[in-house]
C-alpha positions as CSV (number, residue, x, y, z in Angstrom):
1,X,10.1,-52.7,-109.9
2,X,13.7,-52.4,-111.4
3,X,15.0,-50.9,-114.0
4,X,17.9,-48.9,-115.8
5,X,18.2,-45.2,-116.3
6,X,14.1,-44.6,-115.8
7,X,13.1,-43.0,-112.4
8,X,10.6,-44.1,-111.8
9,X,10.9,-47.6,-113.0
10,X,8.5,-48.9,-115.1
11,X,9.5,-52.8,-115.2
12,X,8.1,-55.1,-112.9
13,X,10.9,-57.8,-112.1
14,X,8.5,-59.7,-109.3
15,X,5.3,-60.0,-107.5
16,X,3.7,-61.7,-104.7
17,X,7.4,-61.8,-103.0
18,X,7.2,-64.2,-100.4
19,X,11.2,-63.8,-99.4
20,X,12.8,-60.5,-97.7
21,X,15.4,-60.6,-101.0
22,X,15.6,-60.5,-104.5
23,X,18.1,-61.9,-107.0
24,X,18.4,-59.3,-110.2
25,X,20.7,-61.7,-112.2
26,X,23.5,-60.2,-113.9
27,X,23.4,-55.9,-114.4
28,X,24.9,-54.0,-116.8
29,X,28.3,-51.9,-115.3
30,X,28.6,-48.1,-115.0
31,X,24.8,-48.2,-115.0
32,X,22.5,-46.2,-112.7
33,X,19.4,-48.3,-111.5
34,X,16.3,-47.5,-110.2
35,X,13.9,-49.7,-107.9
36,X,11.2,-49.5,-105.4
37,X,8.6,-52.4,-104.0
38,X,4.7,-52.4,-103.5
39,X,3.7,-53.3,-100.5
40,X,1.1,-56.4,-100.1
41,X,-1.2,-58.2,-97.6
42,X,-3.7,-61.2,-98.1
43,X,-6.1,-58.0,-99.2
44,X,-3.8,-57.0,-102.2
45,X,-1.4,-54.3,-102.7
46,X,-1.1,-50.9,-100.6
47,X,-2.4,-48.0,-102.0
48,X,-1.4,-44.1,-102.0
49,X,2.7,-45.7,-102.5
50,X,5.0,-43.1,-103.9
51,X,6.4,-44.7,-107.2
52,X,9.5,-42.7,-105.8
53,X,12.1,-44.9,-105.9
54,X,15.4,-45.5,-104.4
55,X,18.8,-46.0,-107.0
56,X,22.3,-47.5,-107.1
57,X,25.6,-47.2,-109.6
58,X,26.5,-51.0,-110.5
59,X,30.5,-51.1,-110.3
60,X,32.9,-49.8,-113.7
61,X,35.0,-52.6,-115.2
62,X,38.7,-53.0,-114.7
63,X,39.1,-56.1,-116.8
64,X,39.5,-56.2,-120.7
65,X,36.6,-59.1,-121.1
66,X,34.4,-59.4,-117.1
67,X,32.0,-62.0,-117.2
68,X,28.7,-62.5,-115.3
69,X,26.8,-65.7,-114.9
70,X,23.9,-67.0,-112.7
71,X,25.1,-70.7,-111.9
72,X,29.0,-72.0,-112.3
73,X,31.1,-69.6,-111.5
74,X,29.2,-66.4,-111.4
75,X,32.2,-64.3,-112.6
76,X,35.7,-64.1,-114.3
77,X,37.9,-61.9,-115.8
78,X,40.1,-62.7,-119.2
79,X,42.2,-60.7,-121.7
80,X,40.7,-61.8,-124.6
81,X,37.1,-62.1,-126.0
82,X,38.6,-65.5,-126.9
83,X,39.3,-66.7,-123.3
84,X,35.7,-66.6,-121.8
85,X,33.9,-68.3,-124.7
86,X,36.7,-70.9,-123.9
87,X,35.5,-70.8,-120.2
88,X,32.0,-71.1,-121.5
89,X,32.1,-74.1,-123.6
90,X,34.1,-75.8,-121.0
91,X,31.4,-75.1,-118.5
92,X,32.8,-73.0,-116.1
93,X,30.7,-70.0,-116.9
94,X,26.4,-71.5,-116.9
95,X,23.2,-69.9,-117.0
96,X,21.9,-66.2,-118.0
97,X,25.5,-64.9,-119.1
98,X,27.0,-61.1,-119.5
99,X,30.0,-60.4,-120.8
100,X,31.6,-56.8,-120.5
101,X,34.1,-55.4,-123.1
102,X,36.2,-52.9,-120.4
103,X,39.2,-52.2,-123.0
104,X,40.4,-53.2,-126.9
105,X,41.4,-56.7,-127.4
106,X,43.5,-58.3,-130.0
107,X,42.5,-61.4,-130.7
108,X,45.1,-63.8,-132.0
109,X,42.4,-67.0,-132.8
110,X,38.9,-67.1,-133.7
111,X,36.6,-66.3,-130.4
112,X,34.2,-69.8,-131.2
113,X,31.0,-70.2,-128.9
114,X,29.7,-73.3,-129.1
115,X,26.0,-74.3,-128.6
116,X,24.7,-75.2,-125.1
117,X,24.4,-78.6,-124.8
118,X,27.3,-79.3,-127.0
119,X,30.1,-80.6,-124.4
120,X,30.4,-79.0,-121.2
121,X,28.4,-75.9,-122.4
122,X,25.6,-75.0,-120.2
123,X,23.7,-71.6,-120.8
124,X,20.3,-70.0,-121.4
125,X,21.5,-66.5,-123.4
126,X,24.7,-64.4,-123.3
127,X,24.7,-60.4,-123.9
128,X,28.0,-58.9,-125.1
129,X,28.5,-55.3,-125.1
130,X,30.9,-52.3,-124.0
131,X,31.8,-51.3,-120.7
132,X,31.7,-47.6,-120.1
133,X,33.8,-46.7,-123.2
134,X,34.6,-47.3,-126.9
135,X,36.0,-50.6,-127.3
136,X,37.3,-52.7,-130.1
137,X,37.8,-56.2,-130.3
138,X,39.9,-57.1,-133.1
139,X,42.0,-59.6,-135.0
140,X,44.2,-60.2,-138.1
141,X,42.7,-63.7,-138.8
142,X,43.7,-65.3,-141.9
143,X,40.7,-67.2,-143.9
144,X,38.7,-67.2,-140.1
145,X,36.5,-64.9,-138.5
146,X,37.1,-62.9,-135.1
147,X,33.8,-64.3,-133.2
148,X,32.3,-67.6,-134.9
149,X,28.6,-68.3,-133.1
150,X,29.1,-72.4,-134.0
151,X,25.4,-73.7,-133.3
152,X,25.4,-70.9,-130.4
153,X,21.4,-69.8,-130.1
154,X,20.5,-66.6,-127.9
155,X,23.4,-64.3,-128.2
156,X,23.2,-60.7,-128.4
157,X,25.9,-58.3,-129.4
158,X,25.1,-55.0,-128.5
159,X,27.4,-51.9,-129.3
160,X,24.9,-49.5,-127.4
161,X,26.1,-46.7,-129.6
162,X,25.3,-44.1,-127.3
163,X,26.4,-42.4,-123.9
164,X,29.9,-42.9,-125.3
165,X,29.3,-46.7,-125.4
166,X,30.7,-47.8,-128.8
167,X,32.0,-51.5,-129.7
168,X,33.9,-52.4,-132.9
169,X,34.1,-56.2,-134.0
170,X,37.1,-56.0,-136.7
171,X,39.0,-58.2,-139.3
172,X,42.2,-56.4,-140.5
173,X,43.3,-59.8,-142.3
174,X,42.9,-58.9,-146.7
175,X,42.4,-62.8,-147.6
176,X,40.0,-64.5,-148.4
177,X,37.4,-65.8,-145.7
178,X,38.8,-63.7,-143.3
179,X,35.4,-62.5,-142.0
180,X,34.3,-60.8,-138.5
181,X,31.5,-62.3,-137.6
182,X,30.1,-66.3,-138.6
183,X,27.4,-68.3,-137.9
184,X,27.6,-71.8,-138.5
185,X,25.9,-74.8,-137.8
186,X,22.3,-73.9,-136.9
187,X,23.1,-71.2,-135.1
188,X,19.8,-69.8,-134.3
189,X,17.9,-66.4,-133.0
190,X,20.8,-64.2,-132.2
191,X,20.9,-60.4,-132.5
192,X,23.9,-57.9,-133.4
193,X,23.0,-54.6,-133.2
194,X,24.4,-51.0,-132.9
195,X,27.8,-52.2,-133.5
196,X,30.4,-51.5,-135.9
197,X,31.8,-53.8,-138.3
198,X,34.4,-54.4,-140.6
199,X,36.5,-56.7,-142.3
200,X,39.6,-55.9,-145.3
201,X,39.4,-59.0,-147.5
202,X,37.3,-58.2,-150.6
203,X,36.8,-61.6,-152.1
204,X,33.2,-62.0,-154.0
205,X,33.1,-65.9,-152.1
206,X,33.3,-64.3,-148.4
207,X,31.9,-61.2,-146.5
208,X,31.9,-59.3,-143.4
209,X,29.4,-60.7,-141.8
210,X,29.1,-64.9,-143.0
211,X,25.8,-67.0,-143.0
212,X,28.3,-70.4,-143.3
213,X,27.2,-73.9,-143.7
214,X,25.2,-76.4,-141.3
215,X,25.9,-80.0,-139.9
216,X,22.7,-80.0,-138.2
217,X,19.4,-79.8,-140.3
218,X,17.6,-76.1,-140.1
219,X,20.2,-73.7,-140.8
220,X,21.5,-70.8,-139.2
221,X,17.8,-69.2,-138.6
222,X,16.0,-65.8,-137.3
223,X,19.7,-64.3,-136.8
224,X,19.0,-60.3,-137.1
Protein backbone atom coordinates (compact mmCIF):
# COMPACT_ATOMS: atom_id res chain seq x y z
CA UNK A 1 0.00 0.00 0.00
CA UNK A 2 1.13 3.67 -0.95
CA UNK A 3 -0.32 6.59 -0.81
CA UNK A 4 -0.11 10.53 -0.23
CA UNK A 5 -0.96 12.34 2.96
CA UNK A 6 -3.35 9.27 4.33
CA UNK A 7 -1.81 7.29 7.32
CA UNK A 8 -2.77 4.58 7.00
CA UNK A 9 -2.78 4.23 3.25
CA UNK A 10 -5.68 3.10 1.67
CA UNK A 11 -4.32 2.48 -2.03
CA UNK A 12 -3.09 -0.79 -3.03
CA UNK A 13 -0.18 -0.15 -5.63
CA UNK A 14 0.73 -4.11 -5.89
CA UNK A 15 0.00 -7.67 -4.93
CA UNK A 16 1.36 -11.00 -5.12
CA UNK A 17 5.03 -9.21 -5.23
CA UNK A 18 7.27 -11.74 -6.35
CA UNK A 19 10.52 -9.16 -6.27
CA UNK A 20 12.16 -7.67 -2.99
CA UNK A 21 11.45 -3.93 -4.72
CA UNK A 22 8.94 -1.79 -6.01
CA UNK A 23 9.04 0.86 -8.69
CA UNK A 24 6.38 3.88 -7.56
CA UNK A 25 6.84 5.78 -10.94
CA UNK A 26 7.06 9.36 -10.63
CA UNK A 27 5.85 11.23 -6.90
CA UNK A 28 4.69 14.36 -6.41
CA UNK A 29 7.52 16.79 -4.53
CA UNK A 30 7.23 18.30 -0.98
CA UNK A 31 4.82 15.36 -0.44
CA UNK A 32 4.67 13.17 2.67
CA UNK A 33 3.90 9.43 1.71
CA UNK A 34 2.75 6.71 3.52
CA UNK A 35 3.27 2.82 2.76
CA UNK A 36 3.40 -0.48 4.40
CA UNK A 37 3.35 -4.27 2.75
CA UNK A 38 1.16 -7.43 3.59
CA UNK A 39 2.97 -10.21 4.09
CA UNK A 40 2.11 -13.52 1.92
CA UNK A 41 2.81 -17.20 1.61
CA UNK A 42 1.43 -20.01 -0.84
CA UNK A 43 -1.51 -19.96 2.01
CA UNK A 44 -2.44 -16.20 1.41
CA UNK A 45 -1.88 -13.14 3.25
CA UNK A 46 -0.77 -12.82 7.06
CA UNK A 47 -3.14 -11.97 9.35
CA UNK A 48 -3.23 -9.76 12.81
CA UNK A 49 -0.62 -6.97 10.44
CA UNK A 50 -0.68 -3.59 11.83
CA UNK A 51 -1.94 -1.31 8.85
CA UNK A 52 0.73 1.04 10.71
CA UNK A 53 2.76 2.21 8.17
CA UNK A 54 6.06 3.57 7.64
CA UNK A 55 6.47 7.35 5.65
CA UNK A 56 8.92 9.42 3.65
CA UNK A 57 9.14 13.37 2.38
CA UNK A 58 9.76 13.24 -1.55
CA UNK A 59 12.53 16.03 -2.26
CA UNK A 60 11.28 20.13 -2.76
CA UNK A 61 12.10 21.52 -6.24
CA UNK A 62 14.93 23.81 -7.08
CA UNK A 63 14.21 24.13 -10.77
CA UNK A 64 11.64 26.56 -12.42
CA UNK A 65 9.97 23.50 -14.71
CA UNK A 66 11.55 19.62 -13.11
CA UNK A 67 10.40 16.87 -15.06
CA UNK A 68 9.82 13.21 -14.18
CA UNK A 69 9.41 10.35 -16.62
CA UNK A 70 9.45 6.48 -16.50
CA UNK A 71 11.53 5.62 -19.72
CA UNK A 72 14.00 8.15 -21.76
CA UNK A 73 15.50 10.22 -19.60
CA UNK A 74 13.71 9.94 -16.37
CA UNK A 75 14.40 13.57 -15.38
CA UNK A 76 15.34 17.27 -16.50
CA UNK A 77 15.25 20.49 -15.41
CA UNK A 78 14.34 23.79 -17.78
CA UNK A 79 13.45 27.41 -17.34
CA UNK A 80 10.52 27.58 -19.17
CA UNK A 81 7.22 25.49 -19.35
CA UNK A 82 8.10 25.84 -23.07
CA UNK A 83 11.47 23.94 -22.89
CA UNK A 84 10.34 20.47 -21.59
CA UNK A 85 7.35 20.09 -23.98
CA UNK A 86 10.23 20.75 -26.50
CA UNK A 87 12.15 17.84 -24.78
CA UNK A 88 8.98 15.87 -24.89
CA UNK A 89 8.01 16.00 -28.48
CA UNK A 90 11.62 15.40 -29.37
CA UNK A 91 11.56 12.21 -27.35
CA UNK A 92 13.88 12.78 -24.74
CA UNK A 93 11.31 12.72 -21.97
CA UNK A 94 8.81 8.99 -22.55
CA UNK A 95 6.39 7.32 -20.61
CA UNK A 96 4.15 8.26 -17.38
CA UNK A 97 5.42 12.02 -17.30
CA UNK A 98 5.34 14.80 -14.27
CA UNK A 99 6.10 17.98 -14.60
CA UNK A 100 6.78 20.38 -11.46
CA UNK A 101 6.17 24.21 -11.72
CA UNK A 102 9.04 25.14 -8.70
CA UNK A 103 8.92 29.08 -9.63
CA UNK A 104 6.99 31.81 -12.20
CA UNK A 105 7.91 31.49 -15.74
CA UNK A 106 7.65 33.92 -18.56
CA UNK A 107 7.08 32.33 -21.43
CA UNK A 108 8.30 34.15 -24.56
CA UNK A 109 6.53 31.35 -27.27
CA UNK A 110 3.63 29.17 -27.14
CA UNK A 111 4.42 25.97 -24.78
CA UNK A 112 2.90 23.35 -27.84
CA UNK A 113 2.65 19.60 -26.78
CA UNK A 114 2.26 17.57 -29.49
CA UNK A 115 0.42 14.08 -29.54
CA UNK A 116 2.32 10.86 -28.74
CA UNK A 117 3.07 9.22 -31.66
CA UNK A 118 3.38 12.31 -33.69
CA UNK A 119 7.40 12.51 -34.30
CA UNK A 120 9.63 11.55 -31.79
CA UNK A 121 6.92 11.88 -29.00
CA UNK A 122 6.51 8.89 -26.91
CA UNK A 123 4.27 9.09 -23.69
CA UNK A 124 1.25 7.48 -21.92
CA UNK A 125 -0.06 10.77 -19.69
CA UNK A 126 1.63 13.92 -18.26
CA UNK A 127 0.49 15.72 -14.90
CA UNK A 128 1.41 19.43 -14.51
CA UNK A 129 1.05 21.09 -11.32
CA UNK A 130 2.82 23.48 -8.61
CA UNK A 131 5.66 22.65 -6.59
CA UNK A 132 5.34 23.64 -3.04
CA UNK A 133 4.20 27.23 -3.76
CA UNK A 134 2.11 29.64 -5.77
CA UNK A 135 3.38 29.66 -9.18
CA UNK A 136 2.60 31.44 -12.40
CA UNK A 137 3.41 30.61 -15.76
CA UNK A 138 2.78 33.36 -18.03
CA UNK A 139 3.29 35.05 -21.38
CA UNK A 140 2.47 38.17 -23.51
CA UNK A 141 1.64 36.21 -26.62
CA UNK A 142 0.24 38.05 -29.43
CA UNK A 143 -2.73 36.21 -31.40
CA UNK A 144 -1.25 32.60 -29.65
CA UNK A 145 -1.86 30.94 -26.52
CA UNK A 146 0.61 30.24 -23.55
CA UNK A 147 0.20 26.17 -23.53
CA UNK A 148 -1.42 24.77 -26.87
CA UNK A 149 -2.33 20.81 -26.27
CA UNK A 150 -1.90 20.09 -30.42
CA UNK A 151 -3.52 16.51 -30.72
CA UNK A 152 -1.99 15.95 -26.99
CA UNK A 153 -4.47 13.15 -25.22
CA UNK A 154 -4.05 12.48 -21.28
CA UNK A 155 -2.79 15.71 -19.89
CA UNK A 156 -3.75 16.96 -16.63
CA UNK A 157 -3.20 20.45 -15.31
CA UNK A 158 -3.73 20.66 -11.78
CA UNK A 159 -3.43 23.88 -9.66
CA UNK A 160 -4.01 21.90 -6.37
CA UNK A 161 -5.43 25.06 -4.86
CA UNK A 162 -4.72 24.16 -1.52
CA UNK A 163 -1.82 23.69 1.17
CA UNK A 164 -0.48 26.90 -0.45
CA UNK A 165 -0.23 25.13 -3.79
CA UNK A 166 -1.63 27.62 -6.34
CA UNK A 167 -0.82 27.68 -10.23
CA UNK A 168 -1.81 30.56 -12.61
CA UNK A 169 -1.76 29.93 -16.52
CA UNK A 170 -1.89 33.70 -17.93
CA UNK A 171 -2.19 35.73 -21.24
CA UNK A 172 -1.34 39.48 -20.58
CA UNK A 173 -1.36 39.99 -24.55
CA UNK A 174 -4.93 42.46 -25.35
CA UNK A 175 -5.24 41.11 -29.18
CA UNK A 176 -7.06 39.13 -30.55
CA UNK A 177 -6.47 35.29 -30.28
CA UNK A 178 -4.17 35.76 -27.66
CA UNK A 179 -5.63 32.94 -25.51
CA UNK A 180 -4.12 30.85 -22.45
CA UNK A 181 -4.92 27.64 -22.98
CA UNK A 182 -5.90 25.68 -26.80
CA UNK A 183 -6.72 22.56 -27.89
CA UNK A 184 -6.33 21.75 -31.33
CA UNK A 185 -6.35 18.98 -33.51
CA UNK A 186 -8.20 16.11 -31.65
CA UNK A 187 -6.81 16.70 -28.64
CA UNK A 188 -8.60 14.33 -26.51
CA UNK A 189 -9.51 13.47 -22.61
CA UNK A 190 -7.49 16.06 -20.88
CA UNK A 191 -8.37 17.67 -17.49
CA UNK A 192 -7.56 21.31 -16.06
CA UNK A 193 -8.66 21.82 -12.86
CA UNK A 194 -8.18 24.02 -9.69
CA UNK A 195 -6.20 26.40 -11.60
CA UNK A 196 -6.43 29.98 -12.35
CA UNK A 197 -6.88 31.47 -15.58
CA UNK A 198 -6.76 34.46 -17.51
CA UNK A 199 -6.26 36.10 -20.61
CA UNK A 200 -6.61 40.37 -21.54
CA UNK A 201 -7.84 40.31 -25.12
CA UNK A 202 -11.58 40.69 -25.26
CA UNK A 203 -12.37 39.89 -28.81
CA UNK A 204 -16.10 38.13 -29.28
CA UNK A 205 -13.99 35.52 -32.03
CA UNK A 206 -11.47 34.24 -29.23
CA UNK A 207 -11.51 33.35 -25.48
CA UNK A 208 -9.53 32.34 -22.58
CA UNK A 209 -9.71 29.01 -22.80
CA UNK A 210 -9.95 27.89 -27.03
CA UNK A 211 -11.77 24.66 -28.33
CA UNK A 212 -9.72 25.39 -32.00
CA UNK A 213 -9.99 23.53 -35.14
CA UNK A 214 -9.11 19.82 -36.12
CA UNK A 215 -6.92 18.16 -38.99
CA UNK A 216 -7.70 14.85 -37.83
CA UNK A 217 -11.42 13.58 -37.85
CA UNK A 218 -13.10 13.57 -34.06
CA UNK A 219 -12.44 16.81 -32.70
CA UNK A 220 -10.98 17.94 -29.62
CA UNK A 221 -13.24 15.42 -27.32
CA UNK A 222 -14.02 14.64 -23.41
CA UNK A 223 -11.60 17.74 -22.49
CA UNK A 224 -13.02 18.82 -18.84
Amino acid sequence: YLQAGTNPPTTLVSSNQASTSYATGPLNPSTTYYWYVVPRNICGAASGCSASAFSFVTGTCTSDIYVTATAGTLTGSYTTLKGSFDKINDGTHKGVISISVGRNTTETATAALNASGSGSASYTSLLIQPCGGSYTVSGSLSGASVINLNGADNVTINGINSGGNMLTIANTNASAGSSAIQFINDATNNIVQNCNIYSSNTSTTSGTIVFSTTTGTTGNDNNT
